[in-house]
C-alpha positions in Angstrom: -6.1 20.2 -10.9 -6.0 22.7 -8.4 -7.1 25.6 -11.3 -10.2 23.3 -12.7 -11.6 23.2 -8.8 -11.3 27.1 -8.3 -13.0 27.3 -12.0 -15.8 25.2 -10.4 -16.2 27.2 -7.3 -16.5 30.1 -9.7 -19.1 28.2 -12.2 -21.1 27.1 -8.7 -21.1 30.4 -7.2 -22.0 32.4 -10.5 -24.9 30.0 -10.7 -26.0 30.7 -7.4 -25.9 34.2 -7.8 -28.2 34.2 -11.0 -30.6 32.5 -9.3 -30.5 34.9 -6.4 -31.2 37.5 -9.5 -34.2 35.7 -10.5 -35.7 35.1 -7.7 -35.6 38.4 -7.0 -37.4 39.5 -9.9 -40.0 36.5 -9.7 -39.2 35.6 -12.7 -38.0 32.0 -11.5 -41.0 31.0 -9.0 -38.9 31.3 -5.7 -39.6 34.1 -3.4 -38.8 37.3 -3.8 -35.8 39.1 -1.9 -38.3 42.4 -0.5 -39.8 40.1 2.7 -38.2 38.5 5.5 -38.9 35.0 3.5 -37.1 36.0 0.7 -33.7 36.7 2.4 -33.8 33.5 4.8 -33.9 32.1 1.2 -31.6 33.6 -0.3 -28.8 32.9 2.6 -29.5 29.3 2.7 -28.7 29.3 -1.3 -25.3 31.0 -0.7 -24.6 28.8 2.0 -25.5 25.6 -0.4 -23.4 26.8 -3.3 -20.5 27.5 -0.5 -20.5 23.5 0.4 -21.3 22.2 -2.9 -17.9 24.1 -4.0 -16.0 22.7 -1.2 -17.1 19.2 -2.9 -14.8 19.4 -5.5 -12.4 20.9 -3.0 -12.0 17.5 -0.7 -13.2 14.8 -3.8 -10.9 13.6 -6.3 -12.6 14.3 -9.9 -10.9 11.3 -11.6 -12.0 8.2 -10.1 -9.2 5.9 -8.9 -9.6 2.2 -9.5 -8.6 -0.4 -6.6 -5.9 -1.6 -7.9 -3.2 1.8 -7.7 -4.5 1.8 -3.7 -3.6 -1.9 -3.2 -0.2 -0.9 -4.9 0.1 1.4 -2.3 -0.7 -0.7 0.4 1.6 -3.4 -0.7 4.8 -1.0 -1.0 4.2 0.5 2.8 3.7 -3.3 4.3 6.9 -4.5 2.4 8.7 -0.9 3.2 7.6 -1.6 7.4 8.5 -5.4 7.4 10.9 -6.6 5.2 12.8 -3.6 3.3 14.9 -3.0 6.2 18.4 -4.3 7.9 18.0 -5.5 11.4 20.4 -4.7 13.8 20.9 -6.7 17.0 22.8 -6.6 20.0 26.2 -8.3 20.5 25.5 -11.6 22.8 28.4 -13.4 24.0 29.3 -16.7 25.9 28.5 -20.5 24.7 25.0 -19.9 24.3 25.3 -16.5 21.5 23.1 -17.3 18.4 25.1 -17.8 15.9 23.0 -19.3 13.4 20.0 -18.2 11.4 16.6 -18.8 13.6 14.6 -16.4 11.3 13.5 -18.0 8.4 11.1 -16.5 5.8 7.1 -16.1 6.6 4.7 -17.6 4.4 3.3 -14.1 3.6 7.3 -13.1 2.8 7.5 -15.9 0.4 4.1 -15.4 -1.0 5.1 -11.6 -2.3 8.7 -12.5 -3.1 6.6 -14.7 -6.3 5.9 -13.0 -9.3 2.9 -11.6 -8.8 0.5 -12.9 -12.3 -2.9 -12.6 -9.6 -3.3 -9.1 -9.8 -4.7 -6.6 -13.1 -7.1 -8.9 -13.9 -11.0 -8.4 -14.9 -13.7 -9.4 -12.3 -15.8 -12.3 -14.6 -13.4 -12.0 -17.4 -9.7 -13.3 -16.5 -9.1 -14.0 -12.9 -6.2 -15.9 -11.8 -5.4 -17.5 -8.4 -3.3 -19.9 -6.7 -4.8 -23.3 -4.9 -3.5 -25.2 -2.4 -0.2 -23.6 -2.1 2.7 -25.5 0.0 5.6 -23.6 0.8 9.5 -25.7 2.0 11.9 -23.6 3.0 15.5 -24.6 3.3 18.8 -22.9 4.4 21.1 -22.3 1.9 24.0 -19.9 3.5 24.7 -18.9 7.3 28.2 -16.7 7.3 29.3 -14.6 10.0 31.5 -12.1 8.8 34.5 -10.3 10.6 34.0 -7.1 12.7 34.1 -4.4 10.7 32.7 -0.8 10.7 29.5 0.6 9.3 28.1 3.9 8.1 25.3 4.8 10.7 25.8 1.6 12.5 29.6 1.7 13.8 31.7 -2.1 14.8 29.4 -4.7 13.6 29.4 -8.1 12.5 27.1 -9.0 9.2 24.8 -12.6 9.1 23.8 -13.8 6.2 21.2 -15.5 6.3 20.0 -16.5 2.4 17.0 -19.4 2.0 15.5 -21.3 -0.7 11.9 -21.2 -1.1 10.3 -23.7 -3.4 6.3 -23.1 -3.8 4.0 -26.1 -5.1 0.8 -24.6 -6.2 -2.3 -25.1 -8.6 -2.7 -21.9 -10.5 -6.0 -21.2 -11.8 -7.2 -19.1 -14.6 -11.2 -18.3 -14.7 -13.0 -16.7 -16.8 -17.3 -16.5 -17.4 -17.1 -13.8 -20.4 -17.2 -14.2 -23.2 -16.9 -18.1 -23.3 -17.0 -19.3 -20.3 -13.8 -21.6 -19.1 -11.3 -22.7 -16.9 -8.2 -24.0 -16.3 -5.6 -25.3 -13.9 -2.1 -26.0 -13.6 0.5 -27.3 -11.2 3.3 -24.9 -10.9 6.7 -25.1 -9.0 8.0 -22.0 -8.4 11.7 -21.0 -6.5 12.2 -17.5 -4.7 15.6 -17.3 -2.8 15.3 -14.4 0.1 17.9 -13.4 2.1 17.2 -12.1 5.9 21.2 -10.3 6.3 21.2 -8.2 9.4 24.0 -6.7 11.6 24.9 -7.4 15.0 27.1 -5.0 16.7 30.8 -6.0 17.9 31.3 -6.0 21.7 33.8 -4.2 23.5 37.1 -5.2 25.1 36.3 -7.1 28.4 37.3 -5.2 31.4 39.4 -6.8 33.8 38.4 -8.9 36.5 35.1 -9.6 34.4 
């Protein structure tokens, strides 16, 4: 990539030169190079041909369709959110947590599905999913013993795992070549799991 821009830099300024040559001579209609005129001219040309080669510079020369940059956008917003362990503070007495509070968003859920909405044609196959109802229900809350961690040191590990069942209408569209549609009723289960660590405390000291 990088030798095909610097080839283009070449061809543009190569091109700008011969017409510099030209012009010189008359032969091409612009100004010649003897008067004042003629080198105002001739510097705005270089200085044209310098940007238009720095276009290929900062431009990509193979388009990129929508699709890879959503990909990309997906993985960082699952990467931020949901690909990583949370670890909490130790909370002690009768009122310490020790159940699972955090179930799973919708928007969790919704990318934990296998994903059959995306790839498709604009007007020729288009798939989506209608009035989508999500329940999501407990399925495992174990507190482990203390034990140490890599990175973390004395913690205790939650697990938290959930059953997701999704009741949607999946619809398939399409306007070319034959025009038609259809829908579906589709129950779907996803089964996510929200473990996270929560450090150990400390002996008490006396008179605590």
């Amino acid at each position: 990539m990088d030798g095909l821009r610097k080839l283009t830099q070449r061809i543009t300024l190569l091109a700008g030169l011969w017409m510099l040559a030209g012009s010189s001579s008359g032969c091409l209609g612009f100004p010649g190079l003897g008067g004042p005129s003629g080198l105002l001219w001739a510097g705005g040309l270089l200085n044209q041909s310098f940007l238009f080669s720095k276009f290929f510079v900062t431009t990509p020369l193979i388009p990129i369709s929508p699709y890879w940059s959503q990909e990309i956008e997906d993985t960082m917003w699952e990467e931020e959110r949901y690909s990583k362990v949370p670890i909490l503070d130790p909370v002690e007495g009768e009122n310490a947590p020790l159940f699972c509070m955090d179930s799973p968003s919708p928007d969790e859920v919704m990318r934990a599905l296998p994903d059959d909405t995306k790839g498709g044609w604009p007007f020729i196959a288009e798939t989506a999913r209608n009035n989508v109802k999500i329940v999501t229900e407990p399925i495992v809350d174990k507190l482990d013993e203390c034990r140490f961690y890599p990175m973390v040191g004395p913690a205790r590990k939650h697990s938290c795992h959930y059953k997701c069942t999704v009741y949607y209408e999946k619809m398939v569209h399409s306007d070319w070549p034959i025009p038609y549609s259809h829908s579906d009723h589709v129950i779907d289960v996803v089964y996510v799991d929200h473990d996270h660590l929560i450090r150990c405390a400390g002996p008490e000291t006396p008179g605590n």
